[in-house]
C-alpha positions in Angstrom: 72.3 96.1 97.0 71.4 92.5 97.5 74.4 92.0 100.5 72.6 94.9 102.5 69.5 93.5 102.0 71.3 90.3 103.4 72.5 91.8 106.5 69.2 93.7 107.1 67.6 90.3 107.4 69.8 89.0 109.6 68.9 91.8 112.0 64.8 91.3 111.1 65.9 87.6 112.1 67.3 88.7 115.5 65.0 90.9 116.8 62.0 88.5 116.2 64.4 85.7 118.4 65.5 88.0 120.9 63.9 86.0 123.7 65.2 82.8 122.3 68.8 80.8 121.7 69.7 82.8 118.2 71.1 80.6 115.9 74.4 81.4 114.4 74.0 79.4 111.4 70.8 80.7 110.7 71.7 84.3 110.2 74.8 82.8 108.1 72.3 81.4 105.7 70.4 84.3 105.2 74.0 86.5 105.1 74.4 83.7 102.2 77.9 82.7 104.0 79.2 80.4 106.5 78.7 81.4 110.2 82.6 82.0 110.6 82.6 84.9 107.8 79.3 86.2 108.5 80.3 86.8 112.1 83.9 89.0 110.9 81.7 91.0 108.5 78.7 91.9 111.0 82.2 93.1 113.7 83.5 94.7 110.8 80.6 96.6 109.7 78.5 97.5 113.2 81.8 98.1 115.3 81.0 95.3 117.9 81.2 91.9 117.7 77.8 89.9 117.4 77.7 88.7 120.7 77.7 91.9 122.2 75.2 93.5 119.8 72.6 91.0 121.1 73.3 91.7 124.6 72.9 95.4 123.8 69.4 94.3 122.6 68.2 92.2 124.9 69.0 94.6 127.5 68.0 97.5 125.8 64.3 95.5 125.5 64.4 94.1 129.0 65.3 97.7 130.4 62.0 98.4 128.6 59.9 95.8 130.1 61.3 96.8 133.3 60.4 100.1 133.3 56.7 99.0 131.9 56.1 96.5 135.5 57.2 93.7 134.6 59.4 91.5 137.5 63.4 91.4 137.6 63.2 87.9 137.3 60.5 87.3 134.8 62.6 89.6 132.7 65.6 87.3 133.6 63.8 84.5 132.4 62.6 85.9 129.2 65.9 86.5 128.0 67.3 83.3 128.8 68.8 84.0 132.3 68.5 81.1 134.6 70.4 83.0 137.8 68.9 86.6 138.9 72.5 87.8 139.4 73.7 86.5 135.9 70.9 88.7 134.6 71.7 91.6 136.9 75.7 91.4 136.1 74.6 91.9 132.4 72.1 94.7 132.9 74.6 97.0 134.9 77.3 96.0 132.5 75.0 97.5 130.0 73.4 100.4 131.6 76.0 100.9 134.5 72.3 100.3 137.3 70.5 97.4 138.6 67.3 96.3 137.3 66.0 96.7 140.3 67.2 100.8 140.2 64.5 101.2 136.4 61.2 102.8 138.1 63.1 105.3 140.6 63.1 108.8 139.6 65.7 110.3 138.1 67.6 107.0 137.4 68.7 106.7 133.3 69.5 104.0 131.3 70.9 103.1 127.8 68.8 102.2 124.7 70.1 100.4 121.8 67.9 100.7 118.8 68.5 97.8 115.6 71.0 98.4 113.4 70.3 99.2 110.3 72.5 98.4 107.4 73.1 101.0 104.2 75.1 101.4 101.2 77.4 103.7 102.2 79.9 105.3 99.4 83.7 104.6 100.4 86.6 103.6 98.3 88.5 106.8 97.9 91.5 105.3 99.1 93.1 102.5 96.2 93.4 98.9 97.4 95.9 96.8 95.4 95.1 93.3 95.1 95.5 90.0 93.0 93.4 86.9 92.0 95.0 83.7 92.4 93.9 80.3 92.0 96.0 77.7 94.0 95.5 73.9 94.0 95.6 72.3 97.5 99.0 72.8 100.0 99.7 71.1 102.9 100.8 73.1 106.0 102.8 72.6 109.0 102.4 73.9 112.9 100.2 73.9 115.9 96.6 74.7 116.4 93.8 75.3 119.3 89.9 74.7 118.9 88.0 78.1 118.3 84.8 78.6 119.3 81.6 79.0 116.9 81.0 82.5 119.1 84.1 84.4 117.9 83.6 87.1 120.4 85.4 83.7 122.9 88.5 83.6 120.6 89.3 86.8 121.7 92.0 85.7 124.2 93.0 82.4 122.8 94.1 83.5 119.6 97.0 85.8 121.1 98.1 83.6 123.3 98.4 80.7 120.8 100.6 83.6 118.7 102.5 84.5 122.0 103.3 80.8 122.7 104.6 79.8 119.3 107.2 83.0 119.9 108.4 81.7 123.2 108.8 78.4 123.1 110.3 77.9 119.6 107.6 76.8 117.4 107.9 80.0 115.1 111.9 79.6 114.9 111.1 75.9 113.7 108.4 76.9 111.4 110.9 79.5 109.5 113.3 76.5 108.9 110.8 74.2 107.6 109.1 76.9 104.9 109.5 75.5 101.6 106.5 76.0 99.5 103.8 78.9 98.8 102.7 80.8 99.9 106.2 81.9 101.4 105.6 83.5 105.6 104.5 82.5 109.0 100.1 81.3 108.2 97.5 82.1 110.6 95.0 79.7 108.7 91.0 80.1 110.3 89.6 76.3 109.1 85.6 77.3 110.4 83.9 74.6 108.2 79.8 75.0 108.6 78.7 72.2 111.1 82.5 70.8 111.4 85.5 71.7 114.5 86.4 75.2 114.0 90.4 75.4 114.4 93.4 78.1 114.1 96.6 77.1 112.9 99.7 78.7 113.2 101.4 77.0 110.0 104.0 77.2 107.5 103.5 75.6 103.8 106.3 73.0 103.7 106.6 69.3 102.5 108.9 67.8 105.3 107.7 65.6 108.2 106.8 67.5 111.2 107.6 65.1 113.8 105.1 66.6 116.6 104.2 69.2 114.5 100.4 69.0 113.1 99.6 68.8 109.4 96.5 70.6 107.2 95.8 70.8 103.7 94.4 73.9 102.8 92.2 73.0 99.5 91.9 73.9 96.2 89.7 77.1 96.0 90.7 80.8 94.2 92.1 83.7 96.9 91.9 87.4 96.4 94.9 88.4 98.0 95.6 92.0 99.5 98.9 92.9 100.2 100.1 95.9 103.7 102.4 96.8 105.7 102.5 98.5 108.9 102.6 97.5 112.6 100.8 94.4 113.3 97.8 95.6 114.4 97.5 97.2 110.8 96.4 94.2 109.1 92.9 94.2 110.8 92.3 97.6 109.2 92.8 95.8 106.1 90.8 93.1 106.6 88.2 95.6 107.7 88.2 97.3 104.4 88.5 94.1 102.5 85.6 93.1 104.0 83.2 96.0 104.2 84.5 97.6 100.9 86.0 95.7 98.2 83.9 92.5 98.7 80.1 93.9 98.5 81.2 95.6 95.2 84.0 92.9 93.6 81.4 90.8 91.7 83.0 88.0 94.2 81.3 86.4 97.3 83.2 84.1 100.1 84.4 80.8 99.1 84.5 77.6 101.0 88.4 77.5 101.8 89.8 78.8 105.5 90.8 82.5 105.3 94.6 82.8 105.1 96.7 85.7 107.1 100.3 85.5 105.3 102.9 87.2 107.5 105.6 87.8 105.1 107.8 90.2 107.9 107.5 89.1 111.3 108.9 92.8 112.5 106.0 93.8 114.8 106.6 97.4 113.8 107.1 97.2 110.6 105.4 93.8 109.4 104.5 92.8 105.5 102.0 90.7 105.3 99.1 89.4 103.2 95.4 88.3 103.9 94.1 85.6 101.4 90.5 85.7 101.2 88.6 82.9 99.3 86.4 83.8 96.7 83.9 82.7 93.9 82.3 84.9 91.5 78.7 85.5 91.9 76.0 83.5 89.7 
């Protein structure tokens, strides 16, 4: 299938940059999406994030070069380390010894071959889900900068979430929802070579004082409904991603992906993720 073939490039891609910077938006275009989508599908799909894939790999190959004579630190150097114990705090963290430990006997260490990516037969269980086509909206709330390395957004993006709860943001947003789609938005805006930023937003047409405003553009959505804790919806997005999308006759649009929380009961939450889609030429 032509998005395997995709992916599997994006790994030929890596592998012959491993001793380089790799460039994010470079495997995006050969994923044939933007940098911020490719990144969530590769997660989805290998079962670490992208960053730590090509950590595995460059210390799998510099445990390699170790062990065939080279030096700790022109090893260091080859994979972009400037400090010696930079290099050596991401070799243990891979293979639990220094670099230093290779060549002594009896001393093992971890290898991490390329992925390889396959068509895989899934879909057993049903997914409901709907097209909708939506002109622009304008949303209301707060947002932080993301970085383009989503594996960094790990800790900001709770915390955003947690301080919207505490200090009264999400009470205020509740009160000011008045358009569509109706729930508490986390809206991901990661335009290719513009500001990547997360919003926590309601759709509403009042003023919002201190409040920031977005429009969210025109662009079609296929939306998935779930329930379940709030964890849940990252299954969903997972199986979105690695099993409706490759076989929908759909590939990403340009719009920010949408999550819609439609219960905000963290153990029993309804909720929606709005995906944006074209159909393929």
């Amino acid at each position: 299938m032509e998005w395997v073939e995709c992916l599997n490039r994006t790994i030929t891609y890596m592998e012959e940059h491993l001793t380089e910077e790799i460039d994010y938006e470079a495997l995006a275009r050969l994923a044939c999406c933007s940098s911020y989508h490719y990144q969530r599908m590769f997660a989805y799909m290998a079962g670490a994030s992208l960053g730590e894939y090509i950590r595995r790999r460059r210390m799998s190959r510099a445990a390699e070069d170790l062990q065939a004579g080279e030096k700790v630190l022109d090893t260091a150097l080859r994979y972009g380390y400037q400090s010696p114990t930079a290099f050596n705090r991401a070799f243990q963290a891979v293979h639990g010894v220094p670099p230093s430990a290779v060549r002594e006997p009896g001393v093992s260490v971890k290898s991490f071959p390329p992925l390889r990516f396959t068509v895989m037969i899934k879909g057993a269980e049903e997914m409901e889900y709907r097209i909708e086509k939506r002109e622009a909206f304008r949303v209301v709330g707060v947002s932080v900068p993301i970085e383009k390395d989503m594996e960094k957004n790990f800790q900001t993006l709770p915390a955003l979430w947690e301080r919207v709860a505490r200090d009264g943001t999400l009470q205020r947003l509740l009160g000011m929802m008045d358009a569509r789609p109706a729930g508490i938005l986390g809206v991901c805006d990661c335009p290719d070579g513009g500001q990547w930023r997360y919003y926590v937003a309601a759709a509403s047409t009042q003023e919002g004082g201190d409040l920031e405003t977005y429009t969210v553009p025109a662009a079609t959505w296929a939306v998935f409904p779930g329930a379940g804790t709030n964890q849940s919806i990252q299954d969903l997005e997972r199986r979105v991603l690695t099993e409706w999308l490759p076989s929908s006759g759909y590939e990403y649009g340009s719009a920010p992906d949408i999550e819609v929380y439609l219960s905000p009961d963290p153990a029993n939450a309804r909720y929606e993720v709005w995906i944006p889609v074209v159909k393929k030429g």
